[in-house]
Backbone bond lengths (Angstrom), bond angles and torsions (degrees), N, CA, C in turn:
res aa  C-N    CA-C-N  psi(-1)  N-CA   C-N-CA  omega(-1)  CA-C   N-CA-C  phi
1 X - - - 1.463 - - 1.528 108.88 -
2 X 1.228 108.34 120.31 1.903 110.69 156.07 1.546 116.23 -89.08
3 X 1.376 100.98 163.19 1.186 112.51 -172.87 1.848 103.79 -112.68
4 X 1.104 113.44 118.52 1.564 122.94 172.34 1.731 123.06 -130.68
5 X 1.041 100.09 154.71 1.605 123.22 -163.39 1.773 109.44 -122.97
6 X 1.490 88.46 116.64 1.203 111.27 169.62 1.591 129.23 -142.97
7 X 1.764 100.33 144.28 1.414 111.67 -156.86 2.108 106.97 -86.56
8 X 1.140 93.25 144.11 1.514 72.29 -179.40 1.695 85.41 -129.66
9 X 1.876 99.67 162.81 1.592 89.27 -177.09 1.849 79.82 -148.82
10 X 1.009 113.06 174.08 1.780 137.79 155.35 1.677 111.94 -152.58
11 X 1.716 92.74 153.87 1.324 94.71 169.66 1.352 99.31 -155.93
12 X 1.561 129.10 40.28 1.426 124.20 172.11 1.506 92.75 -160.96
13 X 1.524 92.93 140.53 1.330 123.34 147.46 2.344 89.13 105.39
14 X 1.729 106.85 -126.60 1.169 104.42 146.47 1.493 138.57 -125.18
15 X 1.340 94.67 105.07 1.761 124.82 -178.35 1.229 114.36 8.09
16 X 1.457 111.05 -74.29 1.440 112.26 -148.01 1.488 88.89 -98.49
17 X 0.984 116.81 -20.08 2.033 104.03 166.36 1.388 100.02 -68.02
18 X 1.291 133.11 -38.46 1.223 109.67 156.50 1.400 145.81 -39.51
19 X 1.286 118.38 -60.12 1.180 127.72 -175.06 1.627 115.35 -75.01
20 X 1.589 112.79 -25.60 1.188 111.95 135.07 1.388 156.02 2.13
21 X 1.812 86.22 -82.63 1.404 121.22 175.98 1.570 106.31 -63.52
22 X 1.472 113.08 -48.96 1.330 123.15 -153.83 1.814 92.27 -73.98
23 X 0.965 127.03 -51.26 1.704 137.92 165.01 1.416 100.27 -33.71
24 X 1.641 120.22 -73.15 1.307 123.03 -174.24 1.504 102.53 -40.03
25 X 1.049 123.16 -65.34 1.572 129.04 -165.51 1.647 112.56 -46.81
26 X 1.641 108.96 -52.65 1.527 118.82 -155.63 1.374 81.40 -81.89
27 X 1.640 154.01 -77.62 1.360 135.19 -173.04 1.403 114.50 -68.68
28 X 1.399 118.04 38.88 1.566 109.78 136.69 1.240 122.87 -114.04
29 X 1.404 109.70 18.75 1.401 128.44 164.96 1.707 106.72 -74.73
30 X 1.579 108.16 158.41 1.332 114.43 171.68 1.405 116.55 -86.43
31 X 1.206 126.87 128.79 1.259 111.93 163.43 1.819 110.15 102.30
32 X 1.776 106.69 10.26 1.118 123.49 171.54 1.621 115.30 -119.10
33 X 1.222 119.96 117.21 1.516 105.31 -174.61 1.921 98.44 -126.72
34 X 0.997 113.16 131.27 1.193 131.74 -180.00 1.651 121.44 -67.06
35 X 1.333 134.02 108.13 1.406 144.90 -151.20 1.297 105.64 -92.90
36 X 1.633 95.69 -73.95 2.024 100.85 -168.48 2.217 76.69 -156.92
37 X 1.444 79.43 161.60 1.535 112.94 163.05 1.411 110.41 -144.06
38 X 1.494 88.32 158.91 1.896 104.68 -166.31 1.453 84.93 -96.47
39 X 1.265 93.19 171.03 1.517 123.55 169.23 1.798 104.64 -65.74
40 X 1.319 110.09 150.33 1.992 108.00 -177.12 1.941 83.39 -88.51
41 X 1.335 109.69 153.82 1.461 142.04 113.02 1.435 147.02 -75.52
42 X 1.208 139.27 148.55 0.930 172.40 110.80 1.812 110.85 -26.39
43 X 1.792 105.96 100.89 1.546 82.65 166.57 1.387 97.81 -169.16
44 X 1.139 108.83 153.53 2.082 116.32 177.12 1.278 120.78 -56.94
45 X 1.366 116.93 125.38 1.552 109.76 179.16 1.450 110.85 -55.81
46 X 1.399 98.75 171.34 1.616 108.00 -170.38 1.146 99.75 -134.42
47 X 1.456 115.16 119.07 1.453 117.73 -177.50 1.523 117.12 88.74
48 X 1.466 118.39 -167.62 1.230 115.30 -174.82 1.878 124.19 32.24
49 X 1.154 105.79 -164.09 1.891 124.94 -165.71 1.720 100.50 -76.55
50 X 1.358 114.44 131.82 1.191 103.16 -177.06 1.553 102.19 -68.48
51 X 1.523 101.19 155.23 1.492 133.29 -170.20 1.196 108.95 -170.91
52 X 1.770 115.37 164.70 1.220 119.30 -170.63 1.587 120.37 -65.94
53 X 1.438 112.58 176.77 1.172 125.56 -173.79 1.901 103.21 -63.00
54 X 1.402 94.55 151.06 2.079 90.67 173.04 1.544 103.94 -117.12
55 X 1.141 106.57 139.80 1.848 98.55 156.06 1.321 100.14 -94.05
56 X 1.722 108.61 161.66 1.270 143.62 -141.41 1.530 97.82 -136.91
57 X 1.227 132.18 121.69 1.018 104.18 133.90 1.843 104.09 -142.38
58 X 1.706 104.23 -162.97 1.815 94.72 172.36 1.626 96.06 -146.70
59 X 1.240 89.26 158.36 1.732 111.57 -169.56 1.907 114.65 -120.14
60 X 1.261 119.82 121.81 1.703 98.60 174.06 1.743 103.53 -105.05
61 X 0.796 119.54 137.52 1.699 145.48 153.22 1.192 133.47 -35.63
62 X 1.330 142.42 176.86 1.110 120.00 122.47 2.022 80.76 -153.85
63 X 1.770 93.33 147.71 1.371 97.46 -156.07 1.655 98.80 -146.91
64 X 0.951 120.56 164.56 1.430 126.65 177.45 1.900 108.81 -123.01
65 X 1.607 110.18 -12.78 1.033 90.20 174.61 1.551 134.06 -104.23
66 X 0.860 145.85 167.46 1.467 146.48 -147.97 1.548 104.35 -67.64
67 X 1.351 121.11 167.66 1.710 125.19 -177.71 1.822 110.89 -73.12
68 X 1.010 102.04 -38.71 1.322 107.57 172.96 1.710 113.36 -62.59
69 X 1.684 106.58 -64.25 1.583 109.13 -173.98 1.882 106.86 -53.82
70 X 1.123 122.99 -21.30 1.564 140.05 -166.53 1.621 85.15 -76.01
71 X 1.366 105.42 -62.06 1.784 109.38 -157.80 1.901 88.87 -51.29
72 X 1.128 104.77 -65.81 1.760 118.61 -163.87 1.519 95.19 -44.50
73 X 1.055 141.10 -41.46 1.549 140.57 -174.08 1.127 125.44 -79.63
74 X 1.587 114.68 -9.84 1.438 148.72 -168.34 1.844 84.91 -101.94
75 X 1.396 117.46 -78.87 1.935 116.56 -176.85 1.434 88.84 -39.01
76 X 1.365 125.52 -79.45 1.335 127.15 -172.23 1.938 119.53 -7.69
77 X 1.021 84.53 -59.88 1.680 102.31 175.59 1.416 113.73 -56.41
78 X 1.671 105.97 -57.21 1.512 106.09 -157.65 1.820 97.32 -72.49
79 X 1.116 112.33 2.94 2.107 119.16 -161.76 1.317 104.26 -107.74
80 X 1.729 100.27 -34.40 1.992 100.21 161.88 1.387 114.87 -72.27
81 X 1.682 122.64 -11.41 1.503 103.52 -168.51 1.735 99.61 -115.26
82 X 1.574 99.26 19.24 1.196 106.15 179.86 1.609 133.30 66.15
83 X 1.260 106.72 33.89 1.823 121.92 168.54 0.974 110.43 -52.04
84 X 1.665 118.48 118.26 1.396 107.19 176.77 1.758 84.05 -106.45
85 X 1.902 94.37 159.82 1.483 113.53 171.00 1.216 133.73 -121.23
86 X 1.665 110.22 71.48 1.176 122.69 -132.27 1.805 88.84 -79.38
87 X 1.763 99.70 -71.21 1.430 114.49 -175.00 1.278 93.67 -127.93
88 X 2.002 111.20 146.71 0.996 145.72 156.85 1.477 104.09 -34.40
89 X 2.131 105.14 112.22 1.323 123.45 -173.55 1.368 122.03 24.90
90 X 1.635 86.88 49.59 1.664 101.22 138.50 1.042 145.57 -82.28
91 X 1.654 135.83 -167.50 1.427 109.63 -169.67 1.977 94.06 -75.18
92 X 1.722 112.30 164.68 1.448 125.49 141.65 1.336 128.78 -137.88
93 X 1.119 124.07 173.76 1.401 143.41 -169.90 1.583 81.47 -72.47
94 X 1.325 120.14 -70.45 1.740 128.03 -167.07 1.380 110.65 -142.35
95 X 0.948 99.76 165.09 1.863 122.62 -172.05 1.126 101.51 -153.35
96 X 1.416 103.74 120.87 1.965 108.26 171.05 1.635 94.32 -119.65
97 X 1.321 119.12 135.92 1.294 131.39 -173.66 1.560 101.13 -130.03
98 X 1.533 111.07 104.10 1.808 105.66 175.78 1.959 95.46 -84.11
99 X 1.846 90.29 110.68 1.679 75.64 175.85 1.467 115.75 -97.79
100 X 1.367 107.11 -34.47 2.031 105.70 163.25 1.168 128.22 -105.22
101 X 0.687 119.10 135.25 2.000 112.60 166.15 1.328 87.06 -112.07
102 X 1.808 106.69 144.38 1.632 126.45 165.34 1.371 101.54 -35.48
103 X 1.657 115.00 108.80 1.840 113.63 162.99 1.011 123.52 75.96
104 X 1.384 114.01 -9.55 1.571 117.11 -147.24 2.189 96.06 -94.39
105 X 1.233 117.39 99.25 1.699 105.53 159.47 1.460 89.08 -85.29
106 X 1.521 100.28 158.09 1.636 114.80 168.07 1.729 93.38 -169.53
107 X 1.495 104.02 154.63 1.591 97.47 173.88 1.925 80.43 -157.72
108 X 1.530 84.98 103.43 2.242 88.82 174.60 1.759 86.46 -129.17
109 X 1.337 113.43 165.55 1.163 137.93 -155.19 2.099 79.86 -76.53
110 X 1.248 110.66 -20.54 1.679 93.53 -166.58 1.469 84.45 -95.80
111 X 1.480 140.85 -67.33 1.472 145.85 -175.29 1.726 118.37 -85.08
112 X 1.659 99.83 168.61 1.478 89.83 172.19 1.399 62.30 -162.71
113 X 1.913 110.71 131.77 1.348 105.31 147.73 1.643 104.35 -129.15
114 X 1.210 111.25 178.38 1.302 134.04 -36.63 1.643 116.12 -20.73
115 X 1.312 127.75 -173.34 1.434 119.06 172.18 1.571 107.91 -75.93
116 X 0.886 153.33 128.24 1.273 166.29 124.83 1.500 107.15 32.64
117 X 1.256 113.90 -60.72 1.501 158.86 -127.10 1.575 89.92 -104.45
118 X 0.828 127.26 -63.48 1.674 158.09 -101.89 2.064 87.03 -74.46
119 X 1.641 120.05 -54.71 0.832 92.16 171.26 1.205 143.23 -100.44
120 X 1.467 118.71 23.19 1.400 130.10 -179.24 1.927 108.23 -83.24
121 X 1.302 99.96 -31.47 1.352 105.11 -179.70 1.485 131.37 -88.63
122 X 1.540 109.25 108.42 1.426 120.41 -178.53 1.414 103.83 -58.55
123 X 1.217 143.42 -41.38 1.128 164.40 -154.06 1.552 109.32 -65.94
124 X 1.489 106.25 -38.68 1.411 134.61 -164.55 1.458 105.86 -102.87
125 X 1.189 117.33 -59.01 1.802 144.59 172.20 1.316 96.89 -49.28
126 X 1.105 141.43 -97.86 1.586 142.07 -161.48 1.658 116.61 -55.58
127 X 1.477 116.97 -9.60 1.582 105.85 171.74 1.251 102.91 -104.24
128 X 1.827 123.66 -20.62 1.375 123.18 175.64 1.617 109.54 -75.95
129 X 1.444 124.12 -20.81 1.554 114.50 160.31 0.928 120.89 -79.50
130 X 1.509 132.61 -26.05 1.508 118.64 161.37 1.712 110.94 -35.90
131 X 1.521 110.87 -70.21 1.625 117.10 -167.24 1.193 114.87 -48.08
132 X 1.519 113.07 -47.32 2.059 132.78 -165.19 1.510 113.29 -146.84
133 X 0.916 126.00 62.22 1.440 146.99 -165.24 1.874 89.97 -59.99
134 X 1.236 105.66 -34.95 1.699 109.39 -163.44 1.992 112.70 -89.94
135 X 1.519 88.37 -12.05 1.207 96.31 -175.17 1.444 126.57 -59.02
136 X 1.560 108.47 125.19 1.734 95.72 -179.89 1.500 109.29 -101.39
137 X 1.704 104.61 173.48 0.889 106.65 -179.47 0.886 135.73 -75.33
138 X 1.662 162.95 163.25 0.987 136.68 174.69 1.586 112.39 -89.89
139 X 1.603 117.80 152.16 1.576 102.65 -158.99 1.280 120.42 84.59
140 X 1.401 119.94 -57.14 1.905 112.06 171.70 0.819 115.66 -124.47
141 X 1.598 113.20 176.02 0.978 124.70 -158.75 1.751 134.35 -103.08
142 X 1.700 100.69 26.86 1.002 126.00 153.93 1.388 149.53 -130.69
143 X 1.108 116.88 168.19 1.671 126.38 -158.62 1.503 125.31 -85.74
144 X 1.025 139.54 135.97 2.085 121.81 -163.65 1.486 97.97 -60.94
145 X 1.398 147.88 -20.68 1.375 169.66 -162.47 1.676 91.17 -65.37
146 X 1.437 114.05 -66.41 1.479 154.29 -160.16 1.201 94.63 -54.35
147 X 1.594 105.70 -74.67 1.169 119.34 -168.05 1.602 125.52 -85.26
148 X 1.211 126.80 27.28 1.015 150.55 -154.97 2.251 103.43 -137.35
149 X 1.164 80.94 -32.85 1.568 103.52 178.14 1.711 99.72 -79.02
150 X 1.265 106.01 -80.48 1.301 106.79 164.42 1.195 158.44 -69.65
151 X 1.479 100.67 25.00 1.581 108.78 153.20 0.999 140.76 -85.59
152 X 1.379 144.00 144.49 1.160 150.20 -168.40 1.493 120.81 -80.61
153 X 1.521 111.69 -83.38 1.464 117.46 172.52 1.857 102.08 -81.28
154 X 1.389 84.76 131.22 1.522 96.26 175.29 1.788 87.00 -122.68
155 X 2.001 96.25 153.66 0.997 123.64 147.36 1.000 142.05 -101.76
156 X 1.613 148.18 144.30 1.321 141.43 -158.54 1.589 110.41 -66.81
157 X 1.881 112.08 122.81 0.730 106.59 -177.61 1.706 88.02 -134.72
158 X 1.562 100.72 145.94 1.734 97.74 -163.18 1.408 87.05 -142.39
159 X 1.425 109.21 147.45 1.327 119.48 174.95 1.478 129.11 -76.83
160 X 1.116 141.86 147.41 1.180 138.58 -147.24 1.320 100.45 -145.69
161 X 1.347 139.44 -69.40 1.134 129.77 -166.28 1.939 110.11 -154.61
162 X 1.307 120.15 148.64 1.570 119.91 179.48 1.753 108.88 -53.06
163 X 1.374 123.26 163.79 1.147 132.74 174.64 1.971 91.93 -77.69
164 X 0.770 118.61 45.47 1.943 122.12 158.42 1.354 98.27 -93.59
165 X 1.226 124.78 -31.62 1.735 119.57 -142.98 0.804 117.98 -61.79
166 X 1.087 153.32 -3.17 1.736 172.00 -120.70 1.260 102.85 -154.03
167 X 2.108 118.58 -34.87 2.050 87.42 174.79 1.357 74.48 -135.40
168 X 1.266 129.20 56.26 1.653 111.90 145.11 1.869 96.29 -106.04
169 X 1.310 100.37 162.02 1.553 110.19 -159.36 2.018 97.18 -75.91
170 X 1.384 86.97 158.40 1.496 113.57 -175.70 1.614 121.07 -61.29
């Protein structure tokens, strides 16, 4: 089994029944077992058409199946809860973002891990130190802790709710 990290976000309809839902779905998969979850945020989209605020949060794994079959089971999810992809970081129902896989760098026209993204986003950064604060990156030689220290422009990231949210009721 590896251990991987993924970001989940919403910004339509209601949120955290979203992200919920999107959880419910991906661990009723085989071969996905559920580790720790962060606490949700509160935070402004970045980029794209203005739209409402998203909560944030991130989840680690532990999985036996490959980074790719993970990603496909991840679309899978966001296509049962009906994501449409209209325009580039527009609003959605859900967003599943695999940002680490255990060790794994890769950069193929379908994946890139770590996520690309991974340290520009406060959004992403502050619910993934809740779970693994110590965690490094793969490729460098620092920790989300690290890099969380050393950023410059931050975006508003506001707390929203305890890492319960996932088995307190709907």
């Amino acid at each position: 089994m590896k251990k991987a990290y993924i970001g989940l976000g919403s910004n339509l309809g209601d949120r955290l029944i979203n992200l919920k839902g999107s959880l419910d779905l991906l661990l009723a998969e085989p071969d996905i077992d559920l580790v720790s979850c962060s606490n949700v945020y509160m935070t402004d989209p970045v980029g794209g058409p203005e739209q409402e605020s998203f909560l944030n949060a991130c989840i680690s794994i532990n999985t036996c199946l490959t980074p790719v079959i993970l990603l496909q089971k991840m679309l899978s999810v966001e296509d049962k809860m009906k994501r449409v992809r209209k325009e580039k970081w527009g609003p959605r129902i859900i967003d599943l973002d695999l940002l680490i896989y255990e060790g794994i760098k890769m950069n193929t026209p379908v994946l890139k891990l770590p996520h690309p993204h991974l340290e520009e986003r406060d959004f992403v950064l502050i619910p993934l130190s809740d779970i693994a604060p110590n965690l490094f990156l793969p490729g460098k030689d620092k920790n989300i802790k690290d890099v969380i220290t050393n950023r410059k422009d931050t975006n508003t990231v506001i707390f929203y709710c305890h890492n319960n949210w996932y088995r307190s009721s709907t």
